[in-house]
DRENDO-1510 file (C-alpha; in Angstrom, 1 decimal, always signed):
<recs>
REC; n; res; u; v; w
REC; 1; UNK; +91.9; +140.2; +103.6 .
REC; 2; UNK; +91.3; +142.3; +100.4 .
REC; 3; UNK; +94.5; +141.5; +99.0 .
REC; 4; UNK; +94.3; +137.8; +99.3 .
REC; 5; UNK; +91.9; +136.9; +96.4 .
REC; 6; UNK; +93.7; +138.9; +94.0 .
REC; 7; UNK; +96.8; +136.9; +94.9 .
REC; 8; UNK; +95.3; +133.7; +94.7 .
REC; 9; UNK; +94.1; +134.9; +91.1 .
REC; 10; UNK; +97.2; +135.7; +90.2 .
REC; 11; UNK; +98.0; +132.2; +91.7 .
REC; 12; UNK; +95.7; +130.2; +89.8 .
REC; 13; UNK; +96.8; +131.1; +86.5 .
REC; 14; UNK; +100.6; +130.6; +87.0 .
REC; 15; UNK; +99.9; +127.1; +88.4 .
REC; 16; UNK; +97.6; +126.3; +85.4 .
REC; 17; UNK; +100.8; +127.4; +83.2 .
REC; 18; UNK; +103.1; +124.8; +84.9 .
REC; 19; UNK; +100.3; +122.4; +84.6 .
REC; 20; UNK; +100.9; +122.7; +80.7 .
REC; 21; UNK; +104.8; +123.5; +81.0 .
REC; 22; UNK; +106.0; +120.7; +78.8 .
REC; 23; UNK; +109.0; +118.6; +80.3 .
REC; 24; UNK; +112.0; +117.4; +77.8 .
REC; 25; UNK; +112.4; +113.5; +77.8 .
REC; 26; UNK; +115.0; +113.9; +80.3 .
REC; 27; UNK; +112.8; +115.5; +82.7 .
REC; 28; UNK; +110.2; +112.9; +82.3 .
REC; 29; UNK; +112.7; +110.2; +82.8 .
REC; 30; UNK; +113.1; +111.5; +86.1 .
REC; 31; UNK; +109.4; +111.9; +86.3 .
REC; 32; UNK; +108.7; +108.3; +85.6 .
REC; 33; UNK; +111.6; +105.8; +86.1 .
REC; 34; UNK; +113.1; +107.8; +88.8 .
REC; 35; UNK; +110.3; +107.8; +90.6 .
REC; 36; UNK; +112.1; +107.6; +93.9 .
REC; 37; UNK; +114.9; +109.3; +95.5 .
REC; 38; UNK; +117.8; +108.1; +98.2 .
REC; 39; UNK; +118.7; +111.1; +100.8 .
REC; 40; UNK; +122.2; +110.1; +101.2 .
REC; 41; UNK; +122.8; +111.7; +104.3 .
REC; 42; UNK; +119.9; +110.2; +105.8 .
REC; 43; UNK; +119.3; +107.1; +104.0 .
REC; 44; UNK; +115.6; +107.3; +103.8 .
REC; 45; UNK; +113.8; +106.2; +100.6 .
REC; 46; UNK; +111.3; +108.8; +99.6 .
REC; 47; UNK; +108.8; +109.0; +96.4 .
REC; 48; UNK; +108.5; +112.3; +94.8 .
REC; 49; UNK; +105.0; +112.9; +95.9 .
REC; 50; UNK; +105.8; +111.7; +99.4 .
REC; 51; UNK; +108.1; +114.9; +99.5 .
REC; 52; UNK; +105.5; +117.1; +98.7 .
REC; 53; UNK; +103.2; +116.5; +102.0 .
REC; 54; UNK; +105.8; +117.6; +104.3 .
REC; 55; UNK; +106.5; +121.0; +103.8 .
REC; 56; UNK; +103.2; +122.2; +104.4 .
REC; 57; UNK; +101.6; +119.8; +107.1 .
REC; 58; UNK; +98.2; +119.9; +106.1 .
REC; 59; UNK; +98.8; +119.0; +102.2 .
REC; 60; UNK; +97.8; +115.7; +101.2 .
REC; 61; UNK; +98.7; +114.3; +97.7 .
REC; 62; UNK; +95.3; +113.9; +95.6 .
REC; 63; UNK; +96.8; +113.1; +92.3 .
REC; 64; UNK; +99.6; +111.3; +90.9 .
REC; 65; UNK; +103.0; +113.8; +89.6 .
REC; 66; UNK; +103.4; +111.0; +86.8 .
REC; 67; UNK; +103.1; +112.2; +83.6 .
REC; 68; UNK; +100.2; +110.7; +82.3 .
REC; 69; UNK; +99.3; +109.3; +79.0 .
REC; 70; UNK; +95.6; +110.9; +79.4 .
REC; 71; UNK; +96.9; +114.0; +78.9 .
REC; 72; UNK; +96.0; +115.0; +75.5 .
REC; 73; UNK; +93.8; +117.9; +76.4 .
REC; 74; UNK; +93.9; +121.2; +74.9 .
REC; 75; UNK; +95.3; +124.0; +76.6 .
REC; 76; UNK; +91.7; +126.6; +76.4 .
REC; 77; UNK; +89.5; +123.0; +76.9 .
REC; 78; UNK; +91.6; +122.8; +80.3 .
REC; 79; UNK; +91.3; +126.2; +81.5 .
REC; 80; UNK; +87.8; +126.6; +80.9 .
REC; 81; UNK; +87.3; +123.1; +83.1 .
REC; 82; UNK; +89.5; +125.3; +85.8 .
REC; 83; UNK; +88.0; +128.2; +85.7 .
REC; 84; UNK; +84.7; +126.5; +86.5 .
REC; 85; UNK; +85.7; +124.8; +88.9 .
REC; 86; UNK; +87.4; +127.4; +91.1 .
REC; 87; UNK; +84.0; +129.4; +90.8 .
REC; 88; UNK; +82.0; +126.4; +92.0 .
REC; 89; UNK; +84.1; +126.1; +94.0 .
REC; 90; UNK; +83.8; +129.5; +95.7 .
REC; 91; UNK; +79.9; +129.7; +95.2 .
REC; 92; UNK; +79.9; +126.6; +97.2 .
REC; 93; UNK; +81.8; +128.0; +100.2 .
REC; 94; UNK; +79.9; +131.5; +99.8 .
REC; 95; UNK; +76.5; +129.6; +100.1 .
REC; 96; UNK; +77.6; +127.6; +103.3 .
REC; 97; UNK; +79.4; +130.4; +104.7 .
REC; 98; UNK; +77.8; +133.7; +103.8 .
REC; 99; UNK; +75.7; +133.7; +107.2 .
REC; 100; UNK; +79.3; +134.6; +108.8 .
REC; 101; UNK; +79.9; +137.7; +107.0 .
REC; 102; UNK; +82.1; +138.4; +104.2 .
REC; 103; UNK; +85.3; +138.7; +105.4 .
REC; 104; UNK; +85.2; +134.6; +106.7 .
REC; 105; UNK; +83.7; +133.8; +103.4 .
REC; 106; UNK; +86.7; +135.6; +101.8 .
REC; 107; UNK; +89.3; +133.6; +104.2 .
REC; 108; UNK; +88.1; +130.5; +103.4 .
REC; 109; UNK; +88.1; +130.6; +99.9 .
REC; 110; UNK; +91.5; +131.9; +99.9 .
REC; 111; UNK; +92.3; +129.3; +102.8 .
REC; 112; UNK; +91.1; +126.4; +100.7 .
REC; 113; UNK; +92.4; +127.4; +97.2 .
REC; 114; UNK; +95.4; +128.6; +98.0 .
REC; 115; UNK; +95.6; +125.0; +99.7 .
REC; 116; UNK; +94.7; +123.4; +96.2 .
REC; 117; UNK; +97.2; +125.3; +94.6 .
REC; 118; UNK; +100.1; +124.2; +96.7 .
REC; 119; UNK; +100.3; +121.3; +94.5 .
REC; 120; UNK; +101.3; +122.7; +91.2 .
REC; 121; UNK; +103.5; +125.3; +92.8 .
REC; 122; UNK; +105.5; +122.7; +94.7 .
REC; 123; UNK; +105.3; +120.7; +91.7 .
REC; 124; UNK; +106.9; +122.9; +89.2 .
REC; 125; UNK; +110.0; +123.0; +92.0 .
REC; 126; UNK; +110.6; +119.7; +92.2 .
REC; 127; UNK; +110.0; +118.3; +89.0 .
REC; 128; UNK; +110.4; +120.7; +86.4 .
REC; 129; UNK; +113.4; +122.8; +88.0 .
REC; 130; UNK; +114.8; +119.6; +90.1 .
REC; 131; UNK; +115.0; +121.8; +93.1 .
REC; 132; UNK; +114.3; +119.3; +96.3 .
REC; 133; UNK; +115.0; +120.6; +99.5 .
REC; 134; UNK; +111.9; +120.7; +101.5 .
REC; 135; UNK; +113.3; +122.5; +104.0 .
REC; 136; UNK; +114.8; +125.3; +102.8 .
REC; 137; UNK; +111.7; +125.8; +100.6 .
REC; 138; UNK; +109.7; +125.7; +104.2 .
REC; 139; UNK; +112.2; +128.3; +105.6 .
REC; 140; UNK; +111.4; +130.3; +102.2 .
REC; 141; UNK; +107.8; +130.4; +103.1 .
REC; 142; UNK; +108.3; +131.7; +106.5 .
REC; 143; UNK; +110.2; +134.3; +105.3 .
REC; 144; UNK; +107.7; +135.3; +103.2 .
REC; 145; UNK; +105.2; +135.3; +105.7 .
REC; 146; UNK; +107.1; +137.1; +108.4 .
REC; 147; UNK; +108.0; +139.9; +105.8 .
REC; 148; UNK; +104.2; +140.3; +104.6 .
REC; 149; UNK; +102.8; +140.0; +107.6 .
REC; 150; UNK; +104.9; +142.6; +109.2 .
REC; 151; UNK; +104.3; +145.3; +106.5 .
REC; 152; UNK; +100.8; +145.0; +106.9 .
REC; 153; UNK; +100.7; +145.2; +110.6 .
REC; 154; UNK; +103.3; +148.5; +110.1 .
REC; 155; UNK; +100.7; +149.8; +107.3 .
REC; 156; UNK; +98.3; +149.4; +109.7 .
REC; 157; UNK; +99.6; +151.1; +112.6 .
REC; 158; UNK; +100.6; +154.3; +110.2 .
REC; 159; UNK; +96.7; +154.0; +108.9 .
REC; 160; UNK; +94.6; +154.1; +111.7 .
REC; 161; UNK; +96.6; +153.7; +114.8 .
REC; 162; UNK; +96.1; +150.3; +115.9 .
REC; 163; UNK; +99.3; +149.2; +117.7 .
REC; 164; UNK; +101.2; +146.1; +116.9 .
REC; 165; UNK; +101.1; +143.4; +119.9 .
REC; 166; UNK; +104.5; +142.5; +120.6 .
REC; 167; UNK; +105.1; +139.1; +122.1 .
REC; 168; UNK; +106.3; +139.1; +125.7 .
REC; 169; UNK; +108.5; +136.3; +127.1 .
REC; 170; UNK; +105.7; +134.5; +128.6 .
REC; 171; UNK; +103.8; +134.6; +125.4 .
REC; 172; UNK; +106.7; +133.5; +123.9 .
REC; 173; UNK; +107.7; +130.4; +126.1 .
REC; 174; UNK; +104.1; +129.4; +126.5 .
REC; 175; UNK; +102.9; +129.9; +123.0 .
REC; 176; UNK; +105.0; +131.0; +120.1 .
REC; 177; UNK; +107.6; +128.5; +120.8 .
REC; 178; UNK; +105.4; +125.2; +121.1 .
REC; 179; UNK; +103.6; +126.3; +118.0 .
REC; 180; UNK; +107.0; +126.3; +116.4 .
REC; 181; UNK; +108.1; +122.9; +117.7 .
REC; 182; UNK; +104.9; +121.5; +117.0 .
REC; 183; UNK; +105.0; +122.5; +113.8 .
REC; 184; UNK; +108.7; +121.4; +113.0 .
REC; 185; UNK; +107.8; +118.1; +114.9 .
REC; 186; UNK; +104.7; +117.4; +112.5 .
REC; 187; UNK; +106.9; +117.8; +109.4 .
REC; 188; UNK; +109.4; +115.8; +111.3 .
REC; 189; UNK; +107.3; +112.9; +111.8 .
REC; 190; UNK; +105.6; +113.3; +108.5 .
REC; 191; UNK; +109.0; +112.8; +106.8 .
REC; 192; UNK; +109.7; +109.9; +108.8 .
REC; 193; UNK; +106.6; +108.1; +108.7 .
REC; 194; UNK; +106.8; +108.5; +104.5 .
REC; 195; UNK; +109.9; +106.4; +104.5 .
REC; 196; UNK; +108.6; +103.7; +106.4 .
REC; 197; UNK; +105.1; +103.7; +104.8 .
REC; 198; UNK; +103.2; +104.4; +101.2 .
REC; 199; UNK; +101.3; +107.9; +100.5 .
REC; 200; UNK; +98.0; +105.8; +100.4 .
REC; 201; UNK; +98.7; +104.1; +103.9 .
REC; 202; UNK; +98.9; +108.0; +105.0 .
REC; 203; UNK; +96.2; +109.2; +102.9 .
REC; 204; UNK; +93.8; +107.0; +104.7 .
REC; 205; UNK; +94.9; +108.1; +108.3 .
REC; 206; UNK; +95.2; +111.9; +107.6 .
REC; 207; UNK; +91.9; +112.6; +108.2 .
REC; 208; UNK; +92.4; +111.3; +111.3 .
REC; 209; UNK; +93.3; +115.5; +112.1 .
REC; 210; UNK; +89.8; +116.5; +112.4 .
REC; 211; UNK; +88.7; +114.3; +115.1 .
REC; 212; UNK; +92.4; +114.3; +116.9 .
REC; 213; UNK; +91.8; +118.1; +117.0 .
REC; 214; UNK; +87.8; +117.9; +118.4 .
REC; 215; UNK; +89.4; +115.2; +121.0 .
REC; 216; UNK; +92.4; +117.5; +122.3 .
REC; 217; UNK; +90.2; +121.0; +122.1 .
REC; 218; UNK; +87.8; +118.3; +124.8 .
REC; 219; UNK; +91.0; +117.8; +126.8 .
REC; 220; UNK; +92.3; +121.2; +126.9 .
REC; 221; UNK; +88.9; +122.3; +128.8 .
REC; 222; UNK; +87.6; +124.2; +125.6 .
REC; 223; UNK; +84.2; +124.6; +124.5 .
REC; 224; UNK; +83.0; +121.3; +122.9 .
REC; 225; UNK; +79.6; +120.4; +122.0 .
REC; 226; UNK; +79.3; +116.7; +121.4 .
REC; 227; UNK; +76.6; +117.8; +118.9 .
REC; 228; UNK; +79.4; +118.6; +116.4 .
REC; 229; UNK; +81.2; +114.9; +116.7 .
REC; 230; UNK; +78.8; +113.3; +113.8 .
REC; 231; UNK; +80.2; +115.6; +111.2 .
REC; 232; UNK; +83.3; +115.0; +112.3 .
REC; 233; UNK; +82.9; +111.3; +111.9 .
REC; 234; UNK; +81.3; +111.7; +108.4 .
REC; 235; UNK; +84.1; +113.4; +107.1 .
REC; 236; UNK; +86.7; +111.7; +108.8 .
REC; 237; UNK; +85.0; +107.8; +107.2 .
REC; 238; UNK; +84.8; +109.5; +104.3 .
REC; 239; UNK; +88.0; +110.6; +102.7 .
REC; 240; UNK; +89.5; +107.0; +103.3 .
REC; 241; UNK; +87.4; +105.9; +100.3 .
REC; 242; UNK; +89.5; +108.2; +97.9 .
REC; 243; UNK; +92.8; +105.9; +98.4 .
REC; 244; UNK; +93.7; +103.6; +95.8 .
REC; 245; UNK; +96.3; +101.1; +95.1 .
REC; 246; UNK; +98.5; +99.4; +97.7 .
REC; 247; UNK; +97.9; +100.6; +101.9 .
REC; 248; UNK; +101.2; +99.2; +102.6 .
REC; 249; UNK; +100.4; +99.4; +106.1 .
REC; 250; UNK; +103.9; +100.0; +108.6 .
REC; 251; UNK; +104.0; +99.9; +112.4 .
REC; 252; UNK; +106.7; +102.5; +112.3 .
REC; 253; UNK; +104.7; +104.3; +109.8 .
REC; 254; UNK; +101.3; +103.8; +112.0 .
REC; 255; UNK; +103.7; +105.5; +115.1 .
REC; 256; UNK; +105.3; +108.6; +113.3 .
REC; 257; UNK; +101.7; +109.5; +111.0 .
REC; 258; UNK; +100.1; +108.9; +114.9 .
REC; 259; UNK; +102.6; +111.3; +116.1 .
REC; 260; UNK; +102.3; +113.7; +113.3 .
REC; 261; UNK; +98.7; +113.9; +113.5 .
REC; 262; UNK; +98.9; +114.4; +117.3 .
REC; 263; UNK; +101.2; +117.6; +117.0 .
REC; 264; UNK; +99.5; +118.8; +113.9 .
REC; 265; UNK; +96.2; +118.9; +116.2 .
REC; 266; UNK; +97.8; +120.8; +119.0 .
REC; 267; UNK; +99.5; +123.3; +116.4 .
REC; 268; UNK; +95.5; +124.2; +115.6 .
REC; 269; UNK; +94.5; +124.1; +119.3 .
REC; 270; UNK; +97.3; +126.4; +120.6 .
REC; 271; UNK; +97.2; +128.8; +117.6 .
REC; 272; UNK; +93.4; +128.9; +118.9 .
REC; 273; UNK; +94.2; +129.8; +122.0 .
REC; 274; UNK; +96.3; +132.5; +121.2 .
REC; 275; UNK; +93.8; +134.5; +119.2 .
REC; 276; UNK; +90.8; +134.0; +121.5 .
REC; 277; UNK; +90.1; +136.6; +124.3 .
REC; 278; UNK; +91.1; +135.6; +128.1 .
REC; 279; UNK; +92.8; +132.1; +127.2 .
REC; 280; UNK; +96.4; +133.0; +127.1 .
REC; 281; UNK; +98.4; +136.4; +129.1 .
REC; 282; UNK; +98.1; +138.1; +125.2 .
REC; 283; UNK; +95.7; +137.6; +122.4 .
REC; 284; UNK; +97.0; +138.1; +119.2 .
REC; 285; UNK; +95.1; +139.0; +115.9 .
REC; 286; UNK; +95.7; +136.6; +112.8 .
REC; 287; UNK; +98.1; +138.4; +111.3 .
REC; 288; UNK; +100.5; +138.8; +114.3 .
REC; 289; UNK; +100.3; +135.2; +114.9 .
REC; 290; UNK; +101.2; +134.9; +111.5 .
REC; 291; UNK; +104.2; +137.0; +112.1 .
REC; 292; UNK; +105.5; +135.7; +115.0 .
REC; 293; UNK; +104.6; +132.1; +114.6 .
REC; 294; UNK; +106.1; +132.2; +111.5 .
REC; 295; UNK; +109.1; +133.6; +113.1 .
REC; 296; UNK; +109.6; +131.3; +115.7 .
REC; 297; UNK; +109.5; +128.5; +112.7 .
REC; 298; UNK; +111.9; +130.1; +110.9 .
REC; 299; UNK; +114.7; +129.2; +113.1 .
REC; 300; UNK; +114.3; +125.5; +113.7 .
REC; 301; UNK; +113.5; +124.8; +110.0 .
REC; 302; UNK; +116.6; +126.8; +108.7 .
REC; 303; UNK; +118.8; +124.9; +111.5 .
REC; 304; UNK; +116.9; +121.5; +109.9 .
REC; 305; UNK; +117.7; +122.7; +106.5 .
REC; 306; UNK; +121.6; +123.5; +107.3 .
REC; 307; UNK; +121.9; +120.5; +109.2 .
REC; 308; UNK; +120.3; +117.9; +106.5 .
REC; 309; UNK; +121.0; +120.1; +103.3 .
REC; 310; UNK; +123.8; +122.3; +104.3 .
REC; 311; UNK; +125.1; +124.4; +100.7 .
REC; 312; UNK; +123.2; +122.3; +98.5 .
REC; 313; UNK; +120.3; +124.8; +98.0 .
REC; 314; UNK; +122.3; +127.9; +97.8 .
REC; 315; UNK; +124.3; +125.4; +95.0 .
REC; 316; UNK; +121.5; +124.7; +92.9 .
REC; 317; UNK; +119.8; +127.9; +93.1 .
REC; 318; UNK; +119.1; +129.0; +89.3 .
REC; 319; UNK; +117.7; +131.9; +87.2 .
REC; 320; UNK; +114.9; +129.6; +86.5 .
REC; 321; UNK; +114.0; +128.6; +89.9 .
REC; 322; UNK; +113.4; +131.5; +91.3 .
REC; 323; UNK; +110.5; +132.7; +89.7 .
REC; 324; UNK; +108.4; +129.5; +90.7 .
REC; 325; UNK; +109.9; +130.0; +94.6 .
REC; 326; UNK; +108.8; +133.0; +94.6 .
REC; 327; UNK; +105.4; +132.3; +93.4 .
REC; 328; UNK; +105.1; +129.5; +96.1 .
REC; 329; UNK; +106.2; +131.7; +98.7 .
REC; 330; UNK; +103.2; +134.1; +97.9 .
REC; 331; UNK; +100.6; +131.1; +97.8 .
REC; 332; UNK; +102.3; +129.9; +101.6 .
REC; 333; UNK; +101.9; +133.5; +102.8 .
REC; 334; UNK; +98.3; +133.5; +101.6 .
REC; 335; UNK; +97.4; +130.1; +102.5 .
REC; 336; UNK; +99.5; +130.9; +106.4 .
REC; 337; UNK; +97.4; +134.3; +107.0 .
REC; 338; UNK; +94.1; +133.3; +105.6 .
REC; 339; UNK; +94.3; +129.8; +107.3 .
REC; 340; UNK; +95.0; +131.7; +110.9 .
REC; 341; UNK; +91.8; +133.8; +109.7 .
REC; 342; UNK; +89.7; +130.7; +109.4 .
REC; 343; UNK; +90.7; +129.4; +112.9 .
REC; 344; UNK; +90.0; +132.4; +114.4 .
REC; 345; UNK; +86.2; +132.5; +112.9 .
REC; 346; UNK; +85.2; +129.2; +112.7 .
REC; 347; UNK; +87.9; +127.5; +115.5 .
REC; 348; UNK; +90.4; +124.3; +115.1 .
REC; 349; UNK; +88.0; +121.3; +114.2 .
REC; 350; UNK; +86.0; +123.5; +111.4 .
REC; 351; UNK; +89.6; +124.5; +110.0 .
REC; 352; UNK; +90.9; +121.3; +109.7 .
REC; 353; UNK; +87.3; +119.9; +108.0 .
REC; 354; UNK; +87.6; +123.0; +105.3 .
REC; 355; UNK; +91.0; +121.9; +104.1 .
REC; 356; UNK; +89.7; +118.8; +103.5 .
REC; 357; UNK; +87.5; +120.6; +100.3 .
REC; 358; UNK; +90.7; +121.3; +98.9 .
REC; 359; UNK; +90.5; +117.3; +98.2 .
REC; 360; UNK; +87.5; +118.4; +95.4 .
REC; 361; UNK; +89.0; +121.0; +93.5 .
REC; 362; UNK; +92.3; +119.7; +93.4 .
REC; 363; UNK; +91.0; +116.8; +91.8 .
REC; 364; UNK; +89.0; +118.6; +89.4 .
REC; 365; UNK; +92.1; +120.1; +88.7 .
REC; 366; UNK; +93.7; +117.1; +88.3 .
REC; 367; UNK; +91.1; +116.2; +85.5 .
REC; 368; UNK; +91.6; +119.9; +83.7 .
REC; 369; UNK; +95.0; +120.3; +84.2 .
REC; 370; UNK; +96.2; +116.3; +83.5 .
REC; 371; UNK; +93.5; +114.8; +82.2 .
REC; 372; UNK; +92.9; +112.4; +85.1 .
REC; 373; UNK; +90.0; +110.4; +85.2 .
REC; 374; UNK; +88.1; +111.0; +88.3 .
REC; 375; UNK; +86.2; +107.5; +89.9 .
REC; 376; UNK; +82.8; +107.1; +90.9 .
REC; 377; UNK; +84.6; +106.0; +94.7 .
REC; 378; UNK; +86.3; +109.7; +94.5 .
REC; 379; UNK; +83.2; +111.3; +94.0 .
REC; 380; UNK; +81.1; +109.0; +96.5 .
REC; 381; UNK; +83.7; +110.1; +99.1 .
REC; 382; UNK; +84.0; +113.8; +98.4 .
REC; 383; UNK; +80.3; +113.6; +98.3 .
REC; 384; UNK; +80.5; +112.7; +101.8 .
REC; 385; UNK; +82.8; +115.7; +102.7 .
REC; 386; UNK; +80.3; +118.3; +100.8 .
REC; 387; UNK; +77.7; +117.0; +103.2 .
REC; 388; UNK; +79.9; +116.8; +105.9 .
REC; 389; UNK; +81.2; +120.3; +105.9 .
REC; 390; UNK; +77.4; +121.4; +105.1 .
REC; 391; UNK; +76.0; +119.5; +108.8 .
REC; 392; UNK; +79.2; +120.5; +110.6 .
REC; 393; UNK; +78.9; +124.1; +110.0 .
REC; 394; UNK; +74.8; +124.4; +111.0 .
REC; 395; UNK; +75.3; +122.5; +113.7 .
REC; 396; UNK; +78.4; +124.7; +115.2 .
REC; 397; UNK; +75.8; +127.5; +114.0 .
REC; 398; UNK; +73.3; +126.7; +116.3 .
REC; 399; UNK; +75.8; +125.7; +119.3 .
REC; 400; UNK; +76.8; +129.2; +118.8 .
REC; 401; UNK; +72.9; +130.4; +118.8 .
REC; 402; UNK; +72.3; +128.5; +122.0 .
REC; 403; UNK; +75.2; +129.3; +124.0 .
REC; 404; UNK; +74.5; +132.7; +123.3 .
REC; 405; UNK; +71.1; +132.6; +124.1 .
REC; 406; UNK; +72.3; +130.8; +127.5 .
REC; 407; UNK; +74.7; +133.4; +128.5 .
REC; 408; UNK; +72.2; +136.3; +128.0 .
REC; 409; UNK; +69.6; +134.3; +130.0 .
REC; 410; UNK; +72.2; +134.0; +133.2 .
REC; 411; UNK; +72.9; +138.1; +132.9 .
REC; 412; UNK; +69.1; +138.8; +133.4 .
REC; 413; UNK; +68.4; +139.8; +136.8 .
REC; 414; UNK; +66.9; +137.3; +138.7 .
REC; 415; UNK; +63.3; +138.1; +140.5 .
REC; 416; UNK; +63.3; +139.2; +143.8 .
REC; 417; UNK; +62.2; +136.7; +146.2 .
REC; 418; UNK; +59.1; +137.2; +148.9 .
</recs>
């Protein structure tokens, strides 16, 4: 966990130098009138911020990739406005979270930058180097992850003797696996559901993921307090408010962001599962499940990306690209191993609700790096998030307190009877 805020530093000021990388007039042509593409193979119409949700399922598009006449801002004015908002950023999430300990504090502000910063890396990919093929660039990322992960559990083992937890075949048929098709199915249906439907249509249902993931964690027979639903609902009526512009509602687009949702939920819930004690035949620590999971993925998206892309990457593989992939592929492995590091702390429902902070500082971002014009409806409805993420996480606090305070109650010996 020590290594991840030093990365994301590192992060931050590489994504505020694409933010400033100036595009030639061709490059902004295909910024602005080719504003969307045709997958031949396919034959799915797709915007060029539509391809940016998919290839990591819980990034949302908060700001517009056109280049924008606002943007007359000097380079120092915009990295001061940054700086200061990544560090109140981080003092927010310290003062919310500090009663957890350090260490969850530390995961979540990598968790949540990292998150922020996807944008700008996967930016600079598409736009500025032309390199578009999501999947490979997924299958990148799991590479990454595997490889880091892996060192550090082999570090650790030489260190101080803590053996690695291999997965058996059970764990693996029962666990790893579904997390890997649920995983390729939410990107799946993500994809899908952006050709039939607008990126404000499936802003206003993604944070449908919080409540999705309370509701299946109440299915699955884990422990849910009904105390923690109100939060949920605050944030989840909240971030609808931030859309602008035309819903272009779809049924087909309804079904596949439905199904997307649904699969991105049960990816939380299972990955849950497999680091809590007693639920599944092995318990995993976050960074094995980052390693294996990761793994597992790797397979089915590099199948996807040879299936739908086949050479094509390989082809258009530059000098120049492969700095920026391999600065994304740091910010996926940070933003993969701290995320399984929030779930494990703070559980499914409170992961899903802490991404959504990611909404606040990318916008502010937005504002520093483009010159965006934040609205008083954007700040009304992150407003609501603050103060939903606030509530959500006393209330799961005292939950905790009380259950506790049960169990200890039913290990105390009873009196013995006349």
């Amino acid at each position: 966990m020590r290594l991840l805020l030093p990365a994301f530093f590192l992060l931050s000021a590489q994504a505020l130098n694409f933010a400033h990388k100036e595009l030639n007039k061709e490059e902004i042509a295909k910024d602005t009138s080719a504003k969307t593409l045709f997958d031949g193979k396919a034959g799915v119409r797709m915007d060029t911020m539509e391809l940016m949700v998919p290839i990591v399922p819980e990034l949302t598009s908060h700001f517009d990739l056109k280049v924008s006449s606002r943007h007359n801002w000097s380079s120092m004015q915009a990295k001061v406005l940054y700086v200061s908002a990544t560090a109140a950023c981080v003092a927010f999430i310290a003062l919310i979270y500090w009663s957890r300990g350090p260490v969850t504090v530390m995961a979540i502000v990598s968790f949540v930058l990292s998150l922020s910063l996807m944008s700008n890396t996967i930016r600079n990919i598409y736009v500025a180097e032309n390199f578009r093929y999501p999947q490979f660039l997924t299958s990148c990322h799991q590479v990454s992850t595997v490889c880091a992960a892996f060192t550090f559990l082999q570090v650790r083992q030489a260190s101080t003797g803590e053996k690695i937890t291999y997965p058996t075949i059970a764990s693996l048929m029962k666990g790893l696996f579904p997390v890997a098709l649920f995983i390729a199915l939410s990107v799946g249906c993500s994809n899908i559901a952006l050709s039939y439907t607008t990126t404000h249509f499936y802003e206003m249902l993604s944070p449908m993921n919080c409540l999705v993931t309370f509701t299946l964690g109440a299915l699955l027979g884990r422990s849910t307090s009904f105390k923690l639903l109100p939060p949920v609902l605050l944030v989840m009526c909240g971030l609808p408010l931030v859309v602008t512009g035309e819903i272009g509602a779809s049924l087909y687009g309804l079904i596949f962001i439905a199904l997307g949702i649904f699969f991105r939920s049960m990816k939380a819930q299972m990955m849950s599962l497999l680091m809590s004690n007693g639920e599944m035949s092995q318990t995993f620590s976050p960074v094995e499940l980052s390693c294996w999971s990761a793994s597992c993925s790797f397979f089915i998206t590099m199948a996807w990306s040879l299936m739908a892309e086949g050479q094509a990457p390989y082809q258009a593989m530059t000098a120049t690209t492969i700095r920026p992939l391999l600065l994304s592929c740091v910010n996926a492995t940070v933003l993969t191993m701290s995320g399984m590091f929030v779930v494990k702390e703070v559980g499914p429902v409170a992961q899903q609700i802490i991404g959504e902070l990611k909404g606040v500082l990318a916008t502010l971002g937005a504002v520093a790096a483009f010159g965006e014009v934040v609205t008083v409806q954007q700040m009304a409805a992150y407003g609501l998030v603050v103060i939903g993420v606030q509530w959500y996480n006393r209330t799961d606090l005292q939950v905790r307190q009380e259950k506790a305070e049960a169990e200890k109650l039913g290990q105390q010996p009873q009196p013995a009877k006349a």
